[in-house]
C-alpha positions in Angstrom: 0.0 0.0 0.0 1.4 3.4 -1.0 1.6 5.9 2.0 0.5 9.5 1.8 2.7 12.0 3.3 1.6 15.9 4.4 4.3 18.7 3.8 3.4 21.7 5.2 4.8 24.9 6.0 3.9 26.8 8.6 5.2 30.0 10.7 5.7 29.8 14.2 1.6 31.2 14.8 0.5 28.6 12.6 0.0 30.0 9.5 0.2 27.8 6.6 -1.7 30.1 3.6 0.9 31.5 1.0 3.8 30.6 1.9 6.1 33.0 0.1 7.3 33.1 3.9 9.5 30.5 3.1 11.8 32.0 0.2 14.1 33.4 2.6 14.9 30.0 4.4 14.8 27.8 1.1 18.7 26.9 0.8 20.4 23.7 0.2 19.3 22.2 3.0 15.5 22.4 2.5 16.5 22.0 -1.3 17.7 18.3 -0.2 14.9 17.1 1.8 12.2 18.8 -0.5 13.9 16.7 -3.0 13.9 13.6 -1.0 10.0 13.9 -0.4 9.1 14.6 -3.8 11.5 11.7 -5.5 9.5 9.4 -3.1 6.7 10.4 -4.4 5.0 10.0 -7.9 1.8 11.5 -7.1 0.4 14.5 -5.3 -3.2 15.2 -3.3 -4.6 18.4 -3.1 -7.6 20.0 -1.9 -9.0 22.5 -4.0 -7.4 25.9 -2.7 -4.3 24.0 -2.6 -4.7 23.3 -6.3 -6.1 26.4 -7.7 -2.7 28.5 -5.9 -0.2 25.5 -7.1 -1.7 25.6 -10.8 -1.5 29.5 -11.0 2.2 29.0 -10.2 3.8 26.0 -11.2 2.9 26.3 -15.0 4.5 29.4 -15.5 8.0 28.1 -14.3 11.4 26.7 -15.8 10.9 23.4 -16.5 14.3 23.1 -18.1 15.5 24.7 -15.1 15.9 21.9 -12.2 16.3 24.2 -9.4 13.0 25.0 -9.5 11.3 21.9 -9.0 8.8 22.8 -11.9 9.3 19.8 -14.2 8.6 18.0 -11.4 5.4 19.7 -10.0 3.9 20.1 -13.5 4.6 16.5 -14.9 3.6 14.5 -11.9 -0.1 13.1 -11.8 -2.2 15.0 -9.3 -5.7 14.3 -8.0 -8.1 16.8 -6.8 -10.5 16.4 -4.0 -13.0 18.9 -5.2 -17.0 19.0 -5.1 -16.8 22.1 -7.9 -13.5 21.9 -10.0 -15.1 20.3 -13.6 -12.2 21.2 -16.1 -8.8 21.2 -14.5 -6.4 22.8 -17.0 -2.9 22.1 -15.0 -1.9 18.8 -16.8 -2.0 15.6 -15.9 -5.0 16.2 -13.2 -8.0 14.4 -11.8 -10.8 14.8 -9.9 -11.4 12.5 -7.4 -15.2 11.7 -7.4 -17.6 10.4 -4.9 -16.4 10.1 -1.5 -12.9 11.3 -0.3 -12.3 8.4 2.3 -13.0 5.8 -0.2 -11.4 8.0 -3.5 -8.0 7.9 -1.3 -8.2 4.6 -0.1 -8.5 3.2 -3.1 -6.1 5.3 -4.3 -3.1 4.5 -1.9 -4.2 0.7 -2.9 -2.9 1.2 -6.3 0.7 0.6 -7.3 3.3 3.4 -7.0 5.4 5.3 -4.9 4.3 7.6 -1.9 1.3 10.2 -2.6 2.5 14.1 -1.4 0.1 16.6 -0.5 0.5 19.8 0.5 -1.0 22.4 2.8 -3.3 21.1 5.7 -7.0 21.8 5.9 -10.4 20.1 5.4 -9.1 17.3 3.5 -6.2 16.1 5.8 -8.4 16.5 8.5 -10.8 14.1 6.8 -7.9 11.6 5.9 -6.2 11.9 9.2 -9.6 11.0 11.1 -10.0 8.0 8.7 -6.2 6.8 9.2 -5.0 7.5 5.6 -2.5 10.1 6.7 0.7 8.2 7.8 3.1 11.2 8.4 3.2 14.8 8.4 5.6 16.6 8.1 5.9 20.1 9.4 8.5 22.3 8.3 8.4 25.2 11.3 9.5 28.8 9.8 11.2 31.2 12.3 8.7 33.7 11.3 5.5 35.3 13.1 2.8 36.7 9.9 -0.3 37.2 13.1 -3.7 37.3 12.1 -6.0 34.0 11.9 -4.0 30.4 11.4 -3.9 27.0 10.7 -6.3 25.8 13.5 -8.7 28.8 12.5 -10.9 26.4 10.1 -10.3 23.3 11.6 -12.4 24.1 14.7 -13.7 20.4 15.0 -10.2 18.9 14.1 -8.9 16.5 17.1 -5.8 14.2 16.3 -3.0 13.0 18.3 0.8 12.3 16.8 4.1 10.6 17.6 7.2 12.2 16.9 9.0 10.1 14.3 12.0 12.5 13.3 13.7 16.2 13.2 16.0 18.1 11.2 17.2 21.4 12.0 18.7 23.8 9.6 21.9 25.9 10.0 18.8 28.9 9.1 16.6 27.9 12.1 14.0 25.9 10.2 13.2 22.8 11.8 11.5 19.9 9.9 9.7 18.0 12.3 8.0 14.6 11.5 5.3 12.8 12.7 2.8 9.6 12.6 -0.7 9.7 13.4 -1.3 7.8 16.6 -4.5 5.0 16.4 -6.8 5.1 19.1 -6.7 2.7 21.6 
């Protein structure tokens, strides 16, 4: 079974919505385990605000240029959860259809390597709930944006996680991993 793995970042008041944040602190380091995570992967989830900020940016990228991950992001098959995207136009994407718990399942039954996704909101909350979530993967940004944040609109959103693994980075990003814990 292939595993789905959550990247997100965030800032240190939980905000996880455009993440230009991050530019300052992407260096070789992040470079190397963004890379890691996305050659383990040959398919990505996303939910649909996820998708519609990824496909404004992506397509309009290098993909000659490998540095910038866009041959990557733009070649890779992605599947939406969505209720109203009909006519994605960033290539090679689906629509998941009918219900999200047994779309993904059924997806993570097929063969291949792990399934990314990106960003964390309704739908991870729905996966995590239903156990198809086996790690997420934080990376913490020494930056404070204020305002609303990640827990805002997941008010009902109740999981507990194991620490599986950290990496710290010379620029004070630290990439922390963790498991969903089952109940019981």
């Amino acid at each position: 079974m292939r595993k789905l793995i959550n990247s997100t970042y965030i800032t240190l008041d939980g905000h996880i919505e455009n993440p230009m944040f991050t530019m300052d602190y992407f260096d070789e380091e992040a470079g190397a385990v963004a890379g890691a995570i996305t050659e383990a992967a040959d398919a990505m989830l996303m939910g649909r605000a996820t998708y519609d900020g990824m496909s404004q940016a992506w397509p309009n990228r290098d993909e000659n240029d490998p540095s910038t991950g866009a041959a990557y992001f733009n070649n890779v098959k992605k599947y939406v959860a969505s209720t109203t995207l009909t006519d994605p136009t960033w290539k090679n994407t689906e629509v998941l259809q009918g219900d999200l718990v047994e779309a993904v399942t059924a997806l993570k039954a097929t063969e291949g390597k792990d399934i990314i996704q990106y960003g964390y909101g309704s739908v991870t909350d729905q996966l995590v709930k239903a156990g198809l979530v086996d790690e997420v993967i934080f990376w913490i940004h020494p930056v404070l944006v204020g305002g609303p944040s990640l827990t805002s609109p997941l008010q009902d959103a109740a999981a507990t996680f194991e620490l599986i693994g950290t990496k710290v980075f010379g620029n004070g990003v630290i990439v922390a991993t963790y498991r969903p814990k089952t109940a019981g």
